[in-house]
N, C-alpha and C positions, 0 to 999 in steps of 0.2 A: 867570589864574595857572597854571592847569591846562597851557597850551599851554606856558609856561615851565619848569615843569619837567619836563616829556616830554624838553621841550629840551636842558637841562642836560642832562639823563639820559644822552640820543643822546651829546653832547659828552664827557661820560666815559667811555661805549662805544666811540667811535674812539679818543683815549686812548690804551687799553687796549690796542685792537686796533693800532692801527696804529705806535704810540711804539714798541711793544716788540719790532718789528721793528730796530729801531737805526737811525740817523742816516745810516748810508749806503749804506741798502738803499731807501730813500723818496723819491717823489716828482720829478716835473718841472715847470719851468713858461718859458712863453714870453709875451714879452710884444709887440703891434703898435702904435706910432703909430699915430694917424689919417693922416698923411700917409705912413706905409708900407705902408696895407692900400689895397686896390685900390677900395673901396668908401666912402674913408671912415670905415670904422669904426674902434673901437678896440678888439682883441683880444687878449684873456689867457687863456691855458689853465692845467690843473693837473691832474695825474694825480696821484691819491690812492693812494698802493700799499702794500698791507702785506696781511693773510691775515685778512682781515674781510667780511661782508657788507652794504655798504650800503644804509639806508635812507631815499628820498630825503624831504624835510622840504619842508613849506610854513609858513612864519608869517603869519596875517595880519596886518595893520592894527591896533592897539591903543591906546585911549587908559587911564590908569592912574593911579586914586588917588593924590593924594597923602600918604605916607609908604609906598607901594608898595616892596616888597625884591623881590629873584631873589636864592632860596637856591643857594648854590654846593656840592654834594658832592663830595667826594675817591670814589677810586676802590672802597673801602668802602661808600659808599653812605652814609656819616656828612656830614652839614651841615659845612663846613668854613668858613661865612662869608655875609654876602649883599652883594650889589652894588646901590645904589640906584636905584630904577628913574626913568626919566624919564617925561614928562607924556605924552609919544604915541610910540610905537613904527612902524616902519614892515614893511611887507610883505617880505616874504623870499621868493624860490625857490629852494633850493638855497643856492647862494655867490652869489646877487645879487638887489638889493633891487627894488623897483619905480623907484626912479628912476636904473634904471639902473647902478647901481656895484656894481662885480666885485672880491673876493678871493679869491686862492689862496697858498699858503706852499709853503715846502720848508725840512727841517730840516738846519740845518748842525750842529749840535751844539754844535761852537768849545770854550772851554776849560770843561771840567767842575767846577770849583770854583767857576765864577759861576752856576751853576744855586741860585735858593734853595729852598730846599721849605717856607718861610715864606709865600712869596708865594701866593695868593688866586686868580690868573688866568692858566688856562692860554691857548695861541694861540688855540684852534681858541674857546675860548670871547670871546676875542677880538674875533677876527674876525668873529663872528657878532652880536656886540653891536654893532659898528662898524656893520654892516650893519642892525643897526634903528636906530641913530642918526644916520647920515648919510647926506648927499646928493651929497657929491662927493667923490673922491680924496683932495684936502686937506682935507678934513673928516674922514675916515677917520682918517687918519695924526693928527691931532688927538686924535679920540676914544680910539682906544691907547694914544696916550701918556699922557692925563690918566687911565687906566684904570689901568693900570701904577703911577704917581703914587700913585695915593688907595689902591689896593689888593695892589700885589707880582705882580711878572711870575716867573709858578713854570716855564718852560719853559725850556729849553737854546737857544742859537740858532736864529732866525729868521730865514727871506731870507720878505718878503711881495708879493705881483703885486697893486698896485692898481689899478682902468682906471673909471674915467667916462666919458660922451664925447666927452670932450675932451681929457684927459690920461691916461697912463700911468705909475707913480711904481714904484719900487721901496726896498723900506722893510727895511732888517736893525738884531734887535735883540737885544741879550743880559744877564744879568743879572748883579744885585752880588753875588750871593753869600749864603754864610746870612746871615740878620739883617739883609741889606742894604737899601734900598730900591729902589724905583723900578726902573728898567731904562735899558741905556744904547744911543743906536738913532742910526740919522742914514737920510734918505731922500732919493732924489734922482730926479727926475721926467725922464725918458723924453724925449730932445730929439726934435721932431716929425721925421718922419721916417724915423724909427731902430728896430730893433727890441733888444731883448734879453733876457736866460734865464739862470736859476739851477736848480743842481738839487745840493741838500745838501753846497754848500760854498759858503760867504762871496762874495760878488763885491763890493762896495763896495771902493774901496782910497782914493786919495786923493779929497779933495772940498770944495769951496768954503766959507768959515765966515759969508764976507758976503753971501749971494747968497736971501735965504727964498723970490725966486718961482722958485726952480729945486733948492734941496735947506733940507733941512729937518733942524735935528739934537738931540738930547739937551744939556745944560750941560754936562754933565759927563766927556763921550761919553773926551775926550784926556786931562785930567788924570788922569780912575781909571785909565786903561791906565800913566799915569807909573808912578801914587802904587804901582799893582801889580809895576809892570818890567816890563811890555809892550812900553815904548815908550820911548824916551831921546835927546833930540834933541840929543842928544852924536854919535848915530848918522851927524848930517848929512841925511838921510831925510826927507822930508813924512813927517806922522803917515799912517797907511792902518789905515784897520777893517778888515780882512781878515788883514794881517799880524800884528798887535793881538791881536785877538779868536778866532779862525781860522787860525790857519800850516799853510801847506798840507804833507799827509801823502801817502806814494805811494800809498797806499789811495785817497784820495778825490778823487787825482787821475786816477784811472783809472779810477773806478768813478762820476764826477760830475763834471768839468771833460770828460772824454769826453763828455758827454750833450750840455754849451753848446757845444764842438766842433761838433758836428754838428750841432745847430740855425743854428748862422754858417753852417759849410762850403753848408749846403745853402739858405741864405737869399744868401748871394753868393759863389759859385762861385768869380769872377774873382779874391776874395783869396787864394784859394789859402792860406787859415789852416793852420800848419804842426801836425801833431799833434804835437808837440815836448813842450810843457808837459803834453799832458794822459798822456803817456807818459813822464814824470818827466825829461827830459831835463835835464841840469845844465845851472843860469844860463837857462833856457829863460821868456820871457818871457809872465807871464800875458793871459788872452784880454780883451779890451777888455769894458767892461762895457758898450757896446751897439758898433753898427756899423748903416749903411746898406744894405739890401739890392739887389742888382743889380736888384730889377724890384719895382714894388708887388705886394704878395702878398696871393692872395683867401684865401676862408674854406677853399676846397679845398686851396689850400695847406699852410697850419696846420692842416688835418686832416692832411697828408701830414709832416710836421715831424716830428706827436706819434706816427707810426707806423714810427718810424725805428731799423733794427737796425743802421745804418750800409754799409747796400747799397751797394756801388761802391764800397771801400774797402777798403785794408788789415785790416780790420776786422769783415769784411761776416760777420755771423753765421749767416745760410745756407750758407755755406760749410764745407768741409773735413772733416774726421775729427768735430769735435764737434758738426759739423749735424748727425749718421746721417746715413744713408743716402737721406733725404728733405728734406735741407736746413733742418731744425727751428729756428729761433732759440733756442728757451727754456733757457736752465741751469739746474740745480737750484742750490737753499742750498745752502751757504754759497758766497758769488760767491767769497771770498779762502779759502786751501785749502790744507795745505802733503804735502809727499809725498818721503820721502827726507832730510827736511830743508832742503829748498828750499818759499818762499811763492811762492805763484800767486794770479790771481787772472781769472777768468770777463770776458768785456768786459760790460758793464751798459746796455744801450741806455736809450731811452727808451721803446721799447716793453716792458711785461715783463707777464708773465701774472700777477704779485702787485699789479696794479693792483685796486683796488678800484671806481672810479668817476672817471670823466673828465670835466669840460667845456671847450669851449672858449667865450667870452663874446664878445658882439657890441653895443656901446655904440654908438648912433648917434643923432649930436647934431642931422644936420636932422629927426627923428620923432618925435612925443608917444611921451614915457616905455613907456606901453603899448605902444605899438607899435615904437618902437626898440631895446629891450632884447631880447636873445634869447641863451637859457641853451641852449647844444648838450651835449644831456648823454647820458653812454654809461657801460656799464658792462661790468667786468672790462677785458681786454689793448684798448690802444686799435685794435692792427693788426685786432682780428676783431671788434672792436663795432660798430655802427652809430650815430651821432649821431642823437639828435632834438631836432626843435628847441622848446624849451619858454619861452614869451613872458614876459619879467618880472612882467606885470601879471595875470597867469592866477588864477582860486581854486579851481584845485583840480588835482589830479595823476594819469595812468596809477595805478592800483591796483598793479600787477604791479610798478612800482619802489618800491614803499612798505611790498612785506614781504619776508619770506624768514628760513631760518635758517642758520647757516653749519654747523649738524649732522645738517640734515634735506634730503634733493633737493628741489625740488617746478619742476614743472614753471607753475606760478602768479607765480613767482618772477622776474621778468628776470636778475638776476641769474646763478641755476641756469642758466638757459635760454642764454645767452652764454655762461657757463662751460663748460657741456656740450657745446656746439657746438667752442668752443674746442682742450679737452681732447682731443676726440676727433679734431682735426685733427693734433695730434702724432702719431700713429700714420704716417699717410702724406701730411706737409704737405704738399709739392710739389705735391701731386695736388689735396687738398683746400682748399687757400688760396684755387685758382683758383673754386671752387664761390662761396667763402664771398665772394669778392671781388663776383663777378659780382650774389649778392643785395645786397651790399653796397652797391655802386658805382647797383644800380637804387633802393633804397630813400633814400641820400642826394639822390644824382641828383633823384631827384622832389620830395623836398622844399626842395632848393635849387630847382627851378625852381618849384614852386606859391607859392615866399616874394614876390616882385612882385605876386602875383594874388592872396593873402590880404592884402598890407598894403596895398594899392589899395582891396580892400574893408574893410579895418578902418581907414582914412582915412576914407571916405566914410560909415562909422555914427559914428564921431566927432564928423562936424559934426551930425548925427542924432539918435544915439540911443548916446550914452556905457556905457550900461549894456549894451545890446544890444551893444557890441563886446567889453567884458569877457567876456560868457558866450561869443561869437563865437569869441576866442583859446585862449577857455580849452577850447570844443570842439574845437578844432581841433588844441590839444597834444596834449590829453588822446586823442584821437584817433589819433595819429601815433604817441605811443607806443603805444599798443594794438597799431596793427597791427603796428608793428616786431616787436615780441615774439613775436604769433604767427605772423609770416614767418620768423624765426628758430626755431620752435618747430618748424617745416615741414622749414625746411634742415635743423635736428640729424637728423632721422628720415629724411629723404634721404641724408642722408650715412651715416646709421649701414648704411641697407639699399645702397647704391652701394660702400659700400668695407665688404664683411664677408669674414672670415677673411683676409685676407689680396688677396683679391683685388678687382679693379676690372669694376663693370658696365660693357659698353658699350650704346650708345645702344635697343640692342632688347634692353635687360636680361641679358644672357648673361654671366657671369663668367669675367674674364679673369684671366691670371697676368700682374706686371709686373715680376717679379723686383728687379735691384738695379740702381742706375751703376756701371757701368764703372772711375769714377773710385772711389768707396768698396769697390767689389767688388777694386782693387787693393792697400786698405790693408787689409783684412780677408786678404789673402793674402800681403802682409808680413810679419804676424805671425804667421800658419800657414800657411809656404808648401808645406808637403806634406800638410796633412790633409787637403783638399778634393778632391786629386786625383784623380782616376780613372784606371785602369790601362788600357793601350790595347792587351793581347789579349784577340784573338778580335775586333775590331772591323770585320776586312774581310769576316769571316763573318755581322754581324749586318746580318739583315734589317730592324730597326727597337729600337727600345728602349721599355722599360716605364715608364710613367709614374703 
């Protein structure tokens, strides 16, 4: 019971930290078919983002009394309710269980009057219970919804990434209102294949009412949208949860229908998806809620997905006046801005530096559980973190992902340690990315290549020595993360001595000056075009100039 409420606790703590960020400054996720990943598997990612320090959680195995509770606290830290516990509980890493099943969310918001604050259960605690109760995707989407049912869904809209391995489902849900019950949701499961993504606006719209092995929905889901004026099929219109529940805003269509843009755009090139809709174009036709990708797409891909500031695009946030002068992606708060009396609004990649912790999942259906599951987890910005790969079946975690305070530095911290790195690449990205890429690129690298030659060997203890591969994985995470952290701990301190005051070591340490671009050195004299100048007598006279 101890380990449960630690549990809860954390789940209040993000909460807190990451809710209060707003609905459409959070979060990305992508989801892969087994038939559209290059290997087989099935992959779901989720970027967790908002101005908190996460701490990564292991649950194990539990079996549990019965009349067993889990106390639920509001964000007071007052008991708000408990939830009854079931007979056995399953293993947790992270957002995935031992047998393999992966969640991730993004919060749409959708309409604020169905939020109830009667209700009992928020997502994230959810999601988390889902994960010690079930064993497959459709079990999941089960266990929510009879959770919600017996107990009151207290969250704003919900879009959730389920992945087993064998399916991938996507699940959006939202609530009745004060005093209401239950919650009203419909999910539809990932034709193989296909990939698709959400990121803090609705994507469900129309959907099948006879069909359970392919979507899954609430009773009530159409009539409350009537009973409230939602929805009126005087309109002519299939009903759609999205327009229902969600109607898309210019906000969130630039700052979150931009994000699935680019996860298409760059999953199949060939369609040439029009940024129309996600640029508010009138009558402009929303993006498909999945699509086939030009080519099966490996795990390095979808590392490449989640690190997207929309490069090679109208778009491209390395670019122009508001990269500086080193091509920076990052924008500060508030993305939407007004000035003059005109609204603006920041582009919102999927990469952003208010990420908190990232993974992406890897379900694979021909490998004992243990061995097929694999949590790739990172933290802070996904473009400068590193993945490591952490095995479902593991019991026990890197140290260094499991503290830290979001008030104190510590170099003990993973966390810190990517942040700092991070941070201090803003100063002169262009220059520094390439650094961070190069450690980057060898620390992934190696671990994508030792993943054959570890599950080769944790096969073969399998038919052996079952126990001996538990401790086997779970060395070997635990391991992987370590050293990530302090290879990153290396680069920050490299970098900080390579690029100080202003200028760049070269290769036999000497400090150079690298001044500005050409191109930014011309907008900067746009706007002061005569203060920089220097006067040109006395110049035929001068021997040399002072520096």
């Amino acid at each position: 019971m101890k380990k449960t409420r630690l549990f809860f606790a954390l789940c209040a703590f993000l909460l807190m930290s990451v809710g209060s960020q707003g609905a459409q400054d959070d979060c990305s996720s992508f989801l892969v078919t087994k038939g559209a990943s290059k290997d087989g598997s099935v992959m779901i990612t989720y970027t967790c983002d908002g101005e908190f320090l996460p701490h990564l959680e292991r649950i194990p195995s539990q079996d549990h009394e019965p009349g067993a509770t889990i106390p639920i606290t509001g964000r007071d830290g007052q008991v708000r309710g408990e939830v009854r516990q079931v007979p056995h509980t399953y293993a947790v890493v992270g957002l995935m269980n031992e047998f393999q099943l992966a969640i991730g969310e993004t919060t749409f918001g959708g309409r604020s009057e169905l939020r109830n604050p009667d209700g009992l259960l928020h997502y994230f605690m959810m999601m988390n219970l889902a994960l010690q109760r079930a064993k497959t995707a459709r079990e999941a989407i089960r266990v929510m919804a009879d959770l919600v049912e017996e107990y009151g869904y207290a969250s704003t809209g919900e879009s959730f990434s389920i992945a087993d391995p064998k399916e991938a489902w996507i699940m959006e849900m939202i609530g009745p209102g004060p005093g209401g019950k239950g919650a009203h949701w419909v999910a539809l499961k990932i034709p193989d294949g296909y990939v698709s993504g959400h990121a803090n606006m609705s994507r469900i719209g129309e959907f099948p009412l006879n069909d359970p092995e392919n979507c899954l929905v609430s009773p009530g889901v159409i009539s409350f949208a009537k009973e409230k004026g939602y929805y009126s099929e005087k309109s002519g219109k299939p009903f759609s949860f999205r327009d229902a529940y969600d109607p898309p805003k210019p906000s969130s269509l630039r700052t979150c229908a931009a994000r699935v843009w680019s996860m298409f755009r760059r999953s199949a090139p060939s369609q040439n998806l029009s940024p129309d809709f996600q640029r508010g174009a009138p009558d402009a036709k929303p993006y498909p809620l999945w699509i086939k990708p030009d080519r099966k797409l490996s795990l390095q891909d979808v590392m490449s997905i989640m690190r997207d500031h929309y490069e090679g695009t109208d778009f491209d946030m390395t670019k122009g006046i508001d990269a500086g002068p080193f091509g920076c992606p990052v924008r500060c708060r508030d993305l939407t801005w007004e000035l003059d009396g005109i609204t603006y609004s920041w582009e919102r990649p999927i990469s952003t530096q208010q990420t908190g912790f990232s993974f992406i999942s890897q379900s694979r259906a021909w490998l004992p559980d243990v061995i097929g599951g694999v949590y790739w987890y990172g933290v802070d910005d996904t473009y400068t973190t590193c993945y490591v790969p952490l095995y479902c079946g593991i019991q026990d975690l890197p140290d260094s992902f499991t503290v830290g305070d979001l008030q104190k530095f510590s170099w003990d911290s993973a966390w810190w340690v990517f942040n700092f790195v991070a941070n201090y690449a803003n100063l002169k990205y262009s220059y520094m990315v390439k650094d961070i890429q190069e450690v980057q690129s060898a620390l992934e690298g190696q671990a994508l290549s030792l993943q054959p030659i570890i599950e080769q060997t944790a096969l073969e203890l399998q038919k052996t020595d079952p126990k001996l591969l538990v401790r086997y994985l779970t060395n070997y995470s635990v391991g992987q993360g370590e050293q990530v952290v302090k290879r990153w701990r290396e680069l920050g301190e490299y970098l900080l001595t390579k690029y100080n005051d202003g200028y760049v070591k070269d290769e036999r340490g000497r400090p150079r000056g690298v001044g500005y671009p050409s191109e930014w050195l011309r907008e900067v004299l746009r706007s002061k075009p005569e203060q920089f100048k220097l006067p040109t007598w006395g110049e035929e006279k001068s021997e040399g100039r002072l520096h």
